[in-house]
Each structure stands twice: as C-alpha cells, then as structure tokens.
C-alpha positions as CSV (number, residue, x, y, z in Angstrom):
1,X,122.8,-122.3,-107.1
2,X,120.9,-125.5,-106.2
3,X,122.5,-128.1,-104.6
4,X,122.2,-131.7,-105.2
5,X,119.7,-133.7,-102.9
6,X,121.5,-135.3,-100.2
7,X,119.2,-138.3,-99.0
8,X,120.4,-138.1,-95.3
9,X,119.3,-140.2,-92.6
10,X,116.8,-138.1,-91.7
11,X,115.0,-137.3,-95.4
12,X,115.3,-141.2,-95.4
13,X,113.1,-141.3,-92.4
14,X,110.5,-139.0,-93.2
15,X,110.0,-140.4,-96.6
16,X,109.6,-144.0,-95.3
17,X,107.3,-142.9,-92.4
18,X,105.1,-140.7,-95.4
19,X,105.5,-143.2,-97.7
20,X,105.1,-146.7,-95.6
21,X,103.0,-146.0,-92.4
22,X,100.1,-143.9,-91.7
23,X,101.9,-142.4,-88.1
24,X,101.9,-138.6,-87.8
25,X,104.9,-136.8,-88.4
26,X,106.6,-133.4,-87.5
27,X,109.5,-132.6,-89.8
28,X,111.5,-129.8,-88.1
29,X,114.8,-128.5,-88.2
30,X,117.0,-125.3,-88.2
31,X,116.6,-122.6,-90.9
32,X,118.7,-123.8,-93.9
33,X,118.4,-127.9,-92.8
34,X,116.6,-128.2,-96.3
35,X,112.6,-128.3,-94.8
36,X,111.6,-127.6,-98.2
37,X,114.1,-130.0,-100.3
38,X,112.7,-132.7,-98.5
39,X,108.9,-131.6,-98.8
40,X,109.2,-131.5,-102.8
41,X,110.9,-134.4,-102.8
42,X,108.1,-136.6,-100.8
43,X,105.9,-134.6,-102.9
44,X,107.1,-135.4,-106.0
45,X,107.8,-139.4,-105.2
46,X,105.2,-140.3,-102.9
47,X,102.9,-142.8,-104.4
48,X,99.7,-141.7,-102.2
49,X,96.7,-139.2,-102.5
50,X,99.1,-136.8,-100.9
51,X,97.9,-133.3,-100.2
52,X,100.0,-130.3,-99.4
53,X,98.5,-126.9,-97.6
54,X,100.1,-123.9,-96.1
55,X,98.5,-121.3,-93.4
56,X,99.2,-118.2,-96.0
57,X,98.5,-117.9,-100.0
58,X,102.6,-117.4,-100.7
59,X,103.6,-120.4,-98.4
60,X,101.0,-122.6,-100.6
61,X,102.3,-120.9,-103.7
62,X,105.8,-122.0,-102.9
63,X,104.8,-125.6,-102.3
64,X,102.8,-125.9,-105.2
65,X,100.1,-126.3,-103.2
66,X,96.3,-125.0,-101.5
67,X,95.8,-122.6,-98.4
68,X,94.5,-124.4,-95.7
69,X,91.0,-122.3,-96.1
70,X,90.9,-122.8,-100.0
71,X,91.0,-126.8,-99.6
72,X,88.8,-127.1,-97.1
73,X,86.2,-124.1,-98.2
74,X,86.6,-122.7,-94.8
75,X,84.9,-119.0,-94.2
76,X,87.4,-116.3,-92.6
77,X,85.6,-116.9,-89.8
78,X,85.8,-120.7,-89.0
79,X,84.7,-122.7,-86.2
80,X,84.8,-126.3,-84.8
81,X,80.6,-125.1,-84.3
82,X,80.2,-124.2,-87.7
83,X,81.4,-127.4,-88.8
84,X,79.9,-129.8,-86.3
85,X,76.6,-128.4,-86.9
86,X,76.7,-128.6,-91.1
87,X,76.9,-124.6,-91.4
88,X,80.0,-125.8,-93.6
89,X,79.3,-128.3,-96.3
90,X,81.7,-128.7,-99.2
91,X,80.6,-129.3,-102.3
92,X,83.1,-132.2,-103.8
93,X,82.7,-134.3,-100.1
94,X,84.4,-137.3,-102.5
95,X,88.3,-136.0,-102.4
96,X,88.3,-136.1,-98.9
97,X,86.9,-139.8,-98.8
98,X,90.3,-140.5,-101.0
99,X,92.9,-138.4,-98.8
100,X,95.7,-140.2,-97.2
101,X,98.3,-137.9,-96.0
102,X,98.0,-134.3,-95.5
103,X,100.7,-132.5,-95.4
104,X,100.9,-129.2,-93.4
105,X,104.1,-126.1,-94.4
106,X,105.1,-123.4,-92.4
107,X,103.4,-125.1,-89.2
108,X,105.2,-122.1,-87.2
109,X,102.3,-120.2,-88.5
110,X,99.2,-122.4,-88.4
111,X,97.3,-121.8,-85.1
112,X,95.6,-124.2,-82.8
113,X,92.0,-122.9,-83.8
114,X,92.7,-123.8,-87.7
115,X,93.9,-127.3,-86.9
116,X,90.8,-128.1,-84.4
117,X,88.4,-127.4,-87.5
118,X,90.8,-129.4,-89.8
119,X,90.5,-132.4,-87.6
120,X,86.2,-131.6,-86.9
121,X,86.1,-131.7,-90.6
122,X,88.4,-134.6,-91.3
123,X,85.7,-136.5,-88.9
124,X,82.6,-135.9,-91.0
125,X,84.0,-135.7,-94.4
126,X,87.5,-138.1,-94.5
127,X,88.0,-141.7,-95.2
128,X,87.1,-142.9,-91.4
129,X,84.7,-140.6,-90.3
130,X,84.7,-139.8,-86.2
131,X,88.1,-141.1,-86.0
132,X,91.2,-138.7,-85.2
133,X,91.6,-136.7,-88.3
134,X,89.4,-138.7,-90.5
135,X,92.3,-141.8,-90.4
136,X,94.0,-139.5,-92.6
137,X,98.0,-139.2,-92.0
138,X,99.0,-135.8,-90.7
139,X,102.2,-134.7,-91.6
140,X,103.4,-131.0,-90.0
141,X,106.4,-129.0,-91.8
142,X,108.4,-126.5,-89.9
143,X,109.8,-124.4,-87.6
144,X,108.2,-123.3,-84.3
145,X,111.5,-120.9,-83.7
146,X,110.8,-118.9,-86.7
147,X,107.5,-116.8,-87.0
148,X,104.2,-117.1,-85.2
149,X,100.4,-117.5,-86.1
150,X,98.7,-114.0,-86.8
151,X,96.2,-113.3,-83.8
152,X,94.1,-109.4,-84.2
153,X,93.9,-108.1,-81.1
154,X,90.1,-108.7,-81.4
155,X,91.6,-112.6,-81.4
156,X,93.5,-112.5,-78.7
157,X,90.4,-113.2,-75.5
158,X,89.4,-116.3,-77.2
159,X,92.8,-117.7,-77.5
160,X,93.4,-116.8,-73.7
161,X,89.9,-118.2,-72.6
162,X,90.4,-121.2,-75.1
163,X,93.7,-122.5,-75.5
164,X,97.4,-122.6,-74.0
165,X,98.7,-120.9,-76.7
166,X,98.0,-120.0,-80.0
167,X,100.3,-122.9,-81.5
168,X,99.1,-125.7,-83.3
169,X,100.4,-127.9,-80.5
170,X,98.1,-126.6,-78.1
171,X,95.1,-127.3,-80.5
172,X,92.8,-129.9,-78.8
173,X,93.1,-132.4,-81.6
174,X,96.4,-132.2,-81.4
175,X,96.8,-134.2,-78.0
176,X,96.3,-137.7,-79.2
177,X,98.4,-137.4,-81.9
178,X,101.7,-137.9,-80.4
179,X,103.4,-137.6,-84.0
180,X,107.0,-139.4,-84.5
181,X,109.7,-136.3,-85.0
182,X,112.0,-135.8,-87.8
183,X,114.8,-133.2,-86.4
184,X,116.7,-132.4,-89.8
185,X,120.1,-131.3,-88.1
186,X,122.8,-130.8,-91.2
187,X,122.8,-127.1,-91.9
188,X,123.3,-126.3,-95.9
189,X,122.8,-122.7,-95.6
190,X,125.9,-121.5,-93.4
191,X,129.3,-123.9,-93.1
192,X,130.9,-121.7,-90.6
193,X,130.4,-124.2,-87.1
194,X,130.7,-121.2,-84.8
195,X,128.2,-119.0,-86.8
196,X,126.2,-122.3,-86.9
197,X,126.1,-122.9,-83.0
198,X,125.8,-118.7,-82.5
199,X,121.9,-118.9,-84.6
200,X,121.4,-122.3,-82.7
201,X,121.8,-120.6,-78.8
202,X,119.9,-117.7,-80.6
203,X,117.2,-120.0,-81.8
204,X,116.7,-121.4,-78.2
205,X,117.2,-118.2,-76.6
206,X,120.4,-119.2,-75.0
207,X,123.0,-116.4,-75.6
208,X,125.3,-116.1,-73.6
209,X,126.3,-112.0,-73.0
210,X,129.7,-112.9,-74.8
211,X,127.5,-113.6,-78.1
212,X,125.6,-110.6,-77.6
213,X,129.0,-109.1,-77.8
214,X,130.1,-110.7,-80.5
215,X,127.0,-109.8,-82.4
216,X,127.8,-106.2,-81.5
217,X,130.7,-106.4,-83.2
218,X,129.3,-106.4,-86.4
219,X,127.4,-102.7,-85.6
220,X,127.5,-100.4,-88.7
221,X,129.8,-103.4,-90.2
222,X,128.8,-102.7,-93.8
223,X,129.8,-98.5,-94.3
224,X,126.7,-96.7,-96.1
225,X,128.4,-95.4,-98.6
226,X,129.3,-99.1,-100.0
227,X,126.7,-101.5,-99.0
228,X,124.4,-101.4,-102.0
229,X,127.9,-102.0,-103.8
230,X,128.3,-105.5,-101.8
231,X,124.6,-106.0,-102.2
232,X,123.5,-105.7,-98.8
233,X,119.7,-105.8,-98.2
234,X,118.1,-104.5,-95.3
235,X,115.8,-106.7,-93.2
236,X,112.9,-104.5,-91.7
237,X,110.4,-105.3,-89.3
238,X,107.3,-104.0,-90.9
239,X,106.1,-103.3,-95.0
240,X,106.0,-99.5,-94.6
241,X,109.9,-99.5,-93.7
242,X,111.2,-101.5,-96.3
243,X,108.5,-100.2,-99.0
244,X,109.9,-96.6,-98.3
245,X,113.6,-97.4,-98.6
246,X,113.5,-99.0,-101.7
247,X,111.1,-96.2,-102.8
248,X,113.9,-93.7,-102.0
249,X,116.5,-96.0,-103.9
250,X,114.8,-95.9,-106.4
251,X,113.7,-92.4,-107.0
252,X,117.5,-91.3,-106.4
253,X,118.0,-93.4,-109.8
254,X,118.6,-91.4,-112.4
255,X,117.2,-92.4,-115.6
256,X,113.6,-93.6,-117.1
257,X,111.5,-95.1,-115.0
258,X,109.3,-98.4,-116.1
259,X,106.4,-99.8,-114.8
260,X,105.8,-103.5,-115.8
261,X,102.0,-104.8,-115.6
262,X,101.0,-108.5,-114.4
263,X,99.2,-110.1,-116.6
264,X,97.0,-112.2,-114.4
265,X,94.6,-115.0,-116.0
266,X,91.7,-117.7,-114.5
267,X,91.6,-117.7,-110.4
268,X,94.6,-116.4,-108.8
269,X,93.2,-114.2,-106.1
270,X,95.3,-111.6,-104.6
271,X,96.6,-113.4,-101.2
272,X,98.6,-115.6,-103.7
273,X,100.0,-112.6,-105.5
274,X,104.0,-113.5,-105.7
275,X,105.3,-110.2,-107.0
276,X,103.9,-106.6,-107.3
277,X,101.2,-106.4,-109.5
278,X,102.2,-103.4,-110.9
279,X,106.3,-103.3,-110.8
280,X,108.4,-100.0,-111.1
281,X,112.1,-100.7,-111.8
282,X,115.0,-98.2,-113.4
283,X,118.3,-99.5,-114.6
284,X,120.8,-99.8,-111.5
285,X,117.6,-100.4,-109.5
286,X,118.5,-103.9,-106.8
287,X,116.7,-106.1,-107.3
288,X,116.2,-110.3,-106.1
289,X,114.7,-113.0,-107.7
290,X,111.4,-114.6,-106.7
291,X,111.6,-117.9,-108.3
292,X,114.1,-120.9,-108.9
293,X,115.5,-120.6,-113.0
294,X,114.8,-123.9,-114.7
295,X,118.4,-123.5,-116.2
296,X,119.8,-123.4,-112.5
297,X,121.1,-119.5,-113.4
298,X,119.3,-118.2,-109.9
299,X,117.3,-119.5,-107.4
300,X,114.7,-117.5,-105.4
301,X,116.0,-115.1,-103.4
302,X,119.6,-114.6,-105.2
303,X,120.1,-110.8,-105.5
304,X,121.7,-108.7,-109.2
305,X,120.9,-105.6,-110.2
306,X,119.5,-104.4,-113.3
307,X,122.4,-103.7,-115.6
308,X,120.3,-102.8,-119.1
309,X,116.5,-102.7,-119.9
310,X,115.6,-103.5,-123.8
311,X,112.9,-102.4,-125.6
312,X,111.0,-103.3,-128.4
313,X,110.5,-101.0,-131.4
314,X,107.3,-100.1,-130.1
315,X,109.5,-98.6,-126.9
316,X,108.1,-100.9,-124.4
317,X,109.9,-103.5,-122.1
318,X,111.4,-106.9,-123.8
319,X,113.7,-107.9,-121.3
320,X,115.7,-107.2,-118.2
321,X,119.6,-107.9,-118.4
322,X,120.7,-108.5,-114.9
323,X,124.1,-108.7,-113.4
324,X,124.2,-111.6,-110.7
325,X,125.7,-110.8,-107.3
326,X,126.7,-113.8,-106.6
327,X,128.8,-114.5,-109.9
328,X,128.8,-111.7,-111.7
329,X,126.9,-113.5,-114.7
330,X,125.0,-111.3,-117.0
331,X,122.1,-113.0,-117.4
332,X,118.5,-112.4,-119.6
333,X,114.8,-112.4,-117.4
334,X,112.0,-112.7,-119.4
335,X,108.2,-112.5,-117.8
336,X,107.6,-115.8,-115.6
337,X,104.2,-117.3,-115.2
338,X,103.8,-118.8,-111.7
339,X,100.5,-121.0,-111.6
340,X,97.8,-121.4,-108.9
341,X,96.5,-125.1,-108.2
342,X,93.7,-126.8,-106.9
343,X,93.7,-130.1,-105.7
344,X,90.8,-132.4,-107.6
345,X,89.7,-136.2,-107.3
346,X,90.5,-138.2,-111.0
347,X,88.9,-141.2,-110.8
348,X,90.2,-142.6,-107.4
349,X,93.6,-140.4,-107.6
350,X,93.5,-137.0,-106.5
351,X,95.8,-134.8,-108.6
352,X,96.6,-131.3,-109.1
353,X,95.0,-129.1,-111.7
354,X,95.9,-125.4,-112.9
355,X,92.8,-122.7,-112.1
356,X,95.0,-119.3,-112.6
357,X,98.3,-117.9,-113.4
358,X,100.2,-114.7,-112.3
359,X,102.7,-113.2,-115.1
360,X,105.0,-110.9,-114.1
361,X,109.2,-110.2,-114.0
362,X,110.4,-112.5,-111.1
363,X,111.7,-109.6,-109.3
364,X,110.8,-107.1,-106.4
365,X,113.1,-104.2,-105.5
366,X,115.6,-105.4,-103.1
367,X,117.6,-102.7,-101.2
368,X,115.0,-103.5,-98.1
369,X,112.7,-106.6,-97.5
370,X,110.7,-107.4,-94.5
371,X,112.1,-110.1,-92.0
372,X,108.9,-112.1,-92.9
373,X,109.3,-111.9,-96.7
374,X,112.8,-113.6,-96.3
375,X,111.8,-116.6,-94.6
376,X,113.0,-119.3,-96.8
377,X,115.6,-117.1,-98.7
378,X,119.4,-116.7,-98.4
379,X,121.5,-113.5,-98.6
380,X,125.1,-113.1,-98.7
381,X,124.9,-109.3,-96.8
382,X,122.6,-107.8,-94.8
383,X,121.7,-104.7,-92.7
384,X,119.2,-105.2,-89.3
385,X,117.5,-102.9,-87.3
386,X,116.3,-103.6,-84.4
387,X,114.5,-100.4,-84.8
388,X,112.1,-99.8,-81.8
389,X,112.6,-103.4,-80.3
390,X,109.3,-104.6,-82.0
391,X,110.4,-107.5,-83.0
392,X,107.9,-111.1,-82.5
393,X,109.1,-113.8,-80.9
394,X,111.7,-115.8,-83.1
395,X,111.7,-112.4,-85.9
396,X,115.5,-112.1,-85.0
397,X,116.6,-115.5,-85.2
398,X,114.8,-115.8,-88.9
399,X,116.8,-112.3,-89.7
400,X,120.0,-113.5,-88.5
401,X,120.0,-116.9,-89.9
402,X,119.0,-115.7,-93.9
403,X,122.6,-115.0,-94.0
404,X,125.5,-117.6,-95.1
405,X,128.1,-116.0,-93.0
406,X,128.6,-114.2,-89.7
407,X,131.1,-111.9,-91.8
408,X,128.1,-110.6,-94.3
409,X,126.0,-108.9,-91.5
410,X,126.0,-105.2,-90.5
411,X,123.8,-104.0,-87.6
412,X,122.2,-100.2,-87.7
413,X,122.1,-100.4,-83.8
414,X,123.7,-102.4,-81.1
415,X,121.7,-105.7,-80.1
416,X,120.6,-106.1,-75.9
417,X,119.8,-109.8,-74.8
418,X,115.9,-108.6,-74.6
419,X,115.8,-108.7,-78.4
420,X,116.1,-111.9,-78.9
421,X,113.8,-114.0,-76.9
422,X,111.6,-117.4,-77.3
423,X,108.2,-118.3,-76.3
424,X,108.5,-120.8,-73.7
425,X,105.4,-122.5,-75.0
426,X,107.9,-123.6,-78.0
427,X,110.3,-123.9,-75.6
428,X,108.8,-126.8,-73.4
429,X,106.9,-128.6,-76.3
430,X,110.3,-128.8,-78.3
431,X,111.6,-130.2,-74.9
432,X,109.1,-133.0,-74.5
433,X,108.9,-133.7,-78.7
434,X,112.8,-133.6,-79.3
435,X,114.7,-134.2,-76.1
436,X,117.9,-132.8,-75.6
437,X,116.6,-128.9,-77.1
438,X,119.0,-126.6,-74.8
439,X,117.1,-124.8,-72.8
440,X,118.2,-121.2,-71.1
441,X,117.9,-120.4,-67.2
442,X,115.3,-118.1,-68.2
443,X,113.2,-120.6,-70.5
444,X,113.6,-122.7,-67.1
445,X,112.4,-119.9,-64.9
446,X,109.2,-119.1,-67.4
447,X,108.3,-123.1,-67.3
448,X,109.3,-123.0,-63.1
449,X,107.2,-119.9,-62.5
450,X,103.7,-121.2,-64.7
451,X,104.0,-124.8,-62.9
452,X,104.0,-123.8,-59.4
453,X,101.0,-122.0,-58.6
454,X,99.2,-124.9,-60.4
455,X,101.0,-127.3,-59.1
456,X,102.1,-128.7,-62.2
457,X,104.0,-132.4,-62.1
458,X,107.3,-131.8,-64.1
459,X,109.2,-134.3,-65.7
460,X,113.2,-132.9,-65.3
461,X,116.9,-134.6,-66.1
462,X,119.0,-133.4,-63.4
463,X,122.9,-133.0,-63.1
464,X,124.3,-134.4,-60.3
465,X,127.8,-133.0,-58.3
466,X,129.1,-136.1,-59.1
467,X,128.3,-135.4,-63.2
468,X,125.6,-138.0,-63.6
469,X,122.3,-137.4,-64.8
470,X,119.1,-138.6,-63.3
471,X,115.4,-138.3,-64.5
472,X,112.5,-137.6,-61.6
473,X,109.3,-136.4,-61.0
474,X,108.9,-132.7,-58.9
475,X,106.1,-130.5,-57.8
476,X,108.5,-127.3,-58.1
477,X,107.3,-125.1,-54.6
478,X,109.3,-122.3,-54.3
479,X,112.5,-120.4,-56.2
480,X,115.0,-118.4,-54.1
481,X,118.7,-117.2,-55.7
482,X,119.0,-120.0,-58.2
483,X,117.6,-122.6,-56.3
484,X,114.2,-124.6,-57.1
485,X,112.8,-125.9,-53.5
486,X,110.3,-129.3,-54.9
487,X,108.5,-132.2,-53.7
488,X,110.2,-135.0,-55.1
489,X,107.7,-137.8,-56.3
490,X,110.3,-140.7,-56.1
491,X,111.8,-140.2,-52.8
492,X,108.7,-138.6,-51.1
493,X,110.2,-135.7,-50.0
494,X,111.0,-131.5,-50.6
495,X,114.8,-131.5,-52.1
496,X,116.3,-128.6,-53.3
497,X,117.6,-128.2,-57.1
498,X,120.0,-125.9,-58.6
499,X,118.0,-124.6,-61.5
500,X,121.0,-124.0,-64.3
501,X,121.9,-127.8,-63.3
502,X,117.8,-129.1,-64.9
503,X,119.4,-130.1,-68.5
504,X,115.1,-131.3,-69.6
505,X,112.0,-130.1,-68.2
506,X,108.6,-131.0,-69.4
507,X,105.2,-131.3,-67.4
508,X,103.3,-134.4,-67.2
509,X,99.5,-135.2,-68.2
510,X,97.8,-137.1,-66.1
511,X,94.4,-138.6,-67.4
C-alpha cells in the first residue's frame, strides 16, 4: 500500500534547489529510494512554470506528463540542423518564453542526441535565448544503472562518429552544465540490509563470486507446480516471451473467455496506450494492477487474481472481483480512465490541460512481464531467466531489485558473473558526479584500458600500505598482473599502482 512521504534530507534538498535556485539538478538513487515520490511531490508543490517530460509515451503517462517529442513538436527524426536552421518551428513559441524548470524522468533512457536538440531549441525559443538551455532550470530524474536509450542498428555509426556514448551525459550541451546531485540513498522497497548491499554491488557491477553463489542458491527456488499459487511472475527479456506464457496460462483456463474493449476518447495516441487495447481475461486468470487505487486498496503493480467476473443482464462484463495477493482482500475493479495531458500557457502560468483519455480494466495478465515493463513496480515473487544471456546493460539489476526480498526470487537457470555487467561510461560519470560509487577491478580496467592509448589525464584516490588515502593526477602507461605502471603529475615521475587499491577514478578536461 502507499507509504507516507518521508521528507528526508535529500527530498529536502531537491525541493529547495527546484524550488529556490535556478542550478541544474540530477536526482538519482537506487531502485526503490522513492525517485518518483519525490518527483510528484515537487510537482505537485512547486510554485513555478514547471514542466515534466519523459523519453517514452508510458514514462510521461506515469508522471502526468508530455514525451519529450510531443512538447517540443520534434519529428522522429530530429536534429540540432533541423532546428538551427528553422526546419522546426512550433507553433505556440509563447510557453517556452514562460518555462522555468524542466524536468526530465527516466533520464536512464534519454540519449545524448535528444538532449542536444532540447538545449538548440531552448536557445531560440526559451526565456533567454542563446544562453545554455534557454536560462531555463534543467532538472534530470533517474537511474543510469537501470535501462538504456534505444539506438537501431541503423543508429548506431552516428552515435560512434558523434558522441562518447549514447547517454545524456555525453550530450554536448551537457558539458557546461555541471548540475548539483541529489543521491536519494534510503531504500523503501527492500529492508533486508544484506539483500540491500547484494542489488547495490550488482548495480555497480561489483559481485564478488561468493554473491554469484549466493544468487545461485535461489535456482528453481519457487517449484512449478506452486508458483502461480505464491503469485510468482516471471520477468522475461523480450514481449514475445512473456506474451506467450501468459497466452498459455490463459488458454489452460478452463471457463469462458472475455474480451474487454478500451474505450479511447480525444488524443491519446497509441505510444501512450497503458493497458491492452483489447483485454482477454478468464476467471483464475493472474493478473496485476496498472494504476494506484484512490482508496489506497492497490497500487500499480500489486498482483491478485481474478476470483469472479459479473455480468450485467445483458451478459456482458460489470465488474472484476479480484482477490489481492498481498492481503487476501476481495476487492471490486471497475473500468479506470487514465488521461493524456498537454502542457498549455494561461495567461502567464502554464498549466496542464486534458486532450484524451484511455478507458480500460487496470489490469494486464500477469504470470510473465517483461524486465522493462517492471521498471518502477514491486513484486513479492519472481521467476528470471537469463535465457540466452541477452540481457542490456543494467536489465538484471532492474529484474533483481523489483523484488522486496532475496527469499521471493526463483531462478530458471544458474546466474555466471558475465550476466550482470555495467557500462563503464555510467561507471566513470557516476564516479566523477557522486564520489565514493564503488567501483569493480573490471570497471577500473575498462576506464585504465580507454585512457591509455589516448593518454588520458586521470584523476584517482589511492590507498596507501600505510591505509591512508591520497588524491593525484596519472597518465596510466602500461598494465601488467594487477599493477598500473603511470606518470605521476605531482611528483614528476612513472610510479607503479596496485589497481584494486584506486578507491575513485575519473579523467580530467582540460580546456
């Protein structure tokens, strides 16, 4: 059920730097340190022309907000050209004269190219034009451990001949910023400590092979014959999985099968759509909940199953009667109306309007969901496979960390260290924004290995024999059996450094 805000130090921090300066601001944290508590909250009690976007139609759903493409009027095929030289114009220039803060969601997944149009935009059309961002306050929401931009394959040479990565920290506009950083560190999702600290070395890919053990542990945890009995969803990779397991569920139903159509009103395009359009349920069927209950009966992602179907005289659907998992309430669901907006100017305010609306049953069947379709959702059980060992960079770490314990998760196949894995490019910009990140031998020997052929200045904390730390300058040379052989900038000389003894390690810009 939801919990009651807790206005920590850190909330405090971000809400007074939204509310009181116009500084940029990254608000990370863990999955489950309440990202999306404290976005509604500045949201809802922020007394400037705030304006909150999301890279994906869902993400902006859940945040009551715009795509980034929608606000902005951007083409599929956006460029910092196409913007610079007018072949994008909006057509209401006046609400981005008004913007103050912009607010970004799901930053994991906004790319570098997206945020470089953003800020060409800003330039022409915002409050300050040819300044930074228009002199509008950026504001960036999320997690760079859980799940990347979306590059096509087609994408993928201009990213390579064009940026660093395809991050939105590697975006050009992006390197003047220097935004202040929010680290949200209290964990509401799980209580167990260990479990807490086992997702954290996962989420900095620094597992240790007794963790992958321990993961092991938990292979074929949950038997098949009663894991739909304790609820247990599986978390799959790709659609096609998880649509055909819940397809096979559901056909091995007995019973009448029911097809509920959404009723969909005004402009609520399809990339917003939060539940099937067209939903086939039986009773028994499993089934979780897409959207928080205004009477605080479930929140999105709590999981029942549908214990009676009632039917009107004219033998159609009235209302589900679900029986909760995680209380074993009986409770009624009636259709629910989720609402598209678009952000408008009123006078000098710019407020939200309604343009369309998506009715449907809160629900989707729920014996399988994709990894990606649980970000932002809690589970009490579930079942991974690691399948094939497809899995993007941070997809295990968002998999592992839906659940609230380390007892309520059942592997289909054992777990090697090469499934879970970071992208260093995370890796050393976390580093440099949020000093102190752990960092893994191999995340060292990734950042080692790029710097030396260019010979990259690095900025390192070092741990002495004697157990003090000290901060230098190096141009790393050379790396034989553990050892880092550099030219050290403060004492003018090669020295040789053991490399699981560098605690930080960031590169320095030089202008």
């Amino acid at each position: 059920m939801p919990r009651q805000l807790d206005i920590n130090p850190g909330f405090q921090k971000a809400f007074d730097t939204i509310e009181n300066t116009s500084r940029p601001l990254f608000i990370t944290g863990k999955a489950g340190a309440g990202k999306s508590t404290l976005l509604d909250y500045c949201c809802r009690n922020s007394s400037k022309n705030l304006v909150v976007l999301a890279p994906t139609g869902v993400a902006a759903l859940n945040v009551h907000g715009q795509t980034i493409h929608r606000f902005f009027s951007f083409p599929i095929n956006v460029s910092v050209e196409k913007i610079t030289s007018f072949q994008i114009t909006p057509r209401a220039k006046r609400i981005y004269q008004r913007l103050q803060t912009l607010v970004i969601d799901e930053v994991s997944m906004l790319r570098a190219d997206i945020l470089d149009c953003i800020d060409a935009f800003l330039q022409i059309y915002g409050p300050e034009p040819q300044k930074p961002f228009g002199g509008v306050q950026m504001v960036f929401v999320g997690d760079l451990y859980q799940l990347p931009p979306v590059i096509s394959a087609q994408e993928q040479s201009f990213f390579e001949k064009n940026y660093a990565s395809p991050y939105f920290f590697s975006a050009r506009a992006f390197r003047h910023l220097a935004p202040e950083v929010v680290e949200l560190t209290k964990i509401y999702r799980q209580s167990d400590h260990d479990f807490i600290e086992l997702l954290s070395r996962i989420r900095s890919n620094s597992i240790t092979d007794a963790d992958v053990t321990l993961l092991n542990s938990r292979l074929n945890a949950t038997k098949a014959e009663n894991r739909y009995e304790n609820f247990c969803i599986s978390l799959t990779t790709t659609n096609n999985l998880s649509d055909s397991i819940n397809s096979r569920e559901l056909e091995a139903l007995e019973g009448r099968l029911h097809i509920s159509q959404a009723v969909i009103d005004g402009n609520f395009s399809a990339e917003f759509y939060p539940a099937a359009e067209k939903l086939e349920f039986k009773a028994g069927a499993q089934v979780m909940f897409l959207n928080n209950d205004s009477k605080n009966r479930w929140v999105n992602g709590s999981v029942g199953h549908i214990e009676d179907i009632r039917l009107t005289e004219e033998d159609k659907v009235k209302y589900l009667r679900i029986r909760l998992h995680e209380n074993q309430r009986l409770v009624d669901v009636f259709p629910y109306t989720w609402e598209v907006f678009k952000y408008t100017l009123q006078g000098k305010e710019i407020i939200s309007e309604i343009v369309g609306s998506f009715t449907q049953y809160p629900l989707r069947l729920a014996w399988a969901v994709t990894i990606h379709k649980s970000q932002g959702k809690t589970f009490d059980n579930i079942e991974i496979d690691v399948g094939r060992g497809t899995f993007a960079t941070g997809q295990l770490y968002v998999a592992l960390s839906r659940c609230t314990s380390f007892e309520g998760i059942s592997l289909k196949k054992p777990l090697r260290k090469e499934h879970i894995f970071t992208d260093w490019r995370i890796t050393e910009f976390m580093n440099r924004c949020c000093p102190g990140t752990p960092l893994s031998d191999e995340n060292k020997l990734q950042m080692l290995l790029r710097a030396i052929p260019q010979r990259q200045k690095l900025d390192i904390t070092y741990l002495k024999a004697d157990g003090k730390t000290s901060r230098r300058i190096i141009v790393p040379l050379h790396i034989r059996n553990g050892n880092l052989l550099a030219f050290c900038t403060q004492r003018q000389e090669q020295r040789t450094f053991t490399i699981d003894r560098i605690q930080t390690l960031s590169p320095v810009f030089e202008d």
